[in-house]
N, C-alpha and C positions, 0 to 999 in steps of 0.2 A: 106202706113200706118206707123207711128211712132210706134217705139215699148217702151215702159216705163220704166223704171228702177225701180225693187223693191229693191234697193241694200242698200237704205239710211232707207227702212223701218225693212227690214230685222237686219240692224246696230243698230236699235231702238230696238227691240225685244230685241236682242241677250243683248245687254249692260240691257233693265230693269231684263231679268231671273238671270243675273248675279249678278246684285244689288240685287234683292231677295235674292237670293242663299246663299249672305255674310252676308246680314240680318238676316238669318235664323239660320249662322253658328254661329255668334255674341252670338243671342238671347242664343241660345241654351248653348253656352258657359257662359254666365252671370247667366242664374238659375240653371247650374250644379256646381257655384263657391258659391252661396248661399247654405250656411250650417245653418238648423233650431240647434239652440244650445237650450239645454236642460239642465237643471241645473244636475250639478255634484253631488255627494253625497260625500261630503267628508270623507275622512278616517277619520279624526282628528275630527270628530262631536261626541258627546257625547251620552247618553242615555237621558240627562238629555237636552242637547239642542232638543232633537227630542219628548221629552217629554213636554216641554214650547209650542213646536210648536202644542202638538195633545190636549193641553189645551188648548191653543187660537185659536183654531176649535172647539171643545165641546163651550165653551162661547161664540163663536159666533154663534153656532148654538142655546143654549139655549136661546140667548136673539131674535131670532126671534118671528115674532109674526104669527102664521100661525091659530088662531081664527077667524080672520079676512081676509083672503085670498080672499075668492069667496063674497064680499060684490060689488063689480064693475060688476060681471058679473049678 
């Protein structure tokens, strides 16, 4: 009886775990280089800028129309 050679299948294994491996090591290195940035609060911002800002949030909330919300459902 002939005896087989797993040696070319085993070279296949061995090389895709590898490929995985560096796949992984990649990935993993690209969403730890991704920084969620978040707005800064500057020192140099006013009373009077953070003040404009928490008026054009009251206006925008006052001009909502919530009378009519549940008219779809």
């Amino acid at each position: 009886m002939e005896q087989k050679s797993n040696g070319s299948l085993i070279g296949a294994v061995v090389i895709i775990v590898l490929l995985l491996i560096a796949g992984f090591f990649f990935w993993k290195n690209s969403v730890k280089n991704k920084v969620i940035e978040q707005p800064a609060i500057s020192e140099t911002s006013t009373s009077a800028d953070v003040a404009s800002d928490v008026s054009g949030l009251e206006q925008d909330l006052n001009s909502l129309d919530l009378d009519n919300l549940d008219t779809d459902l």
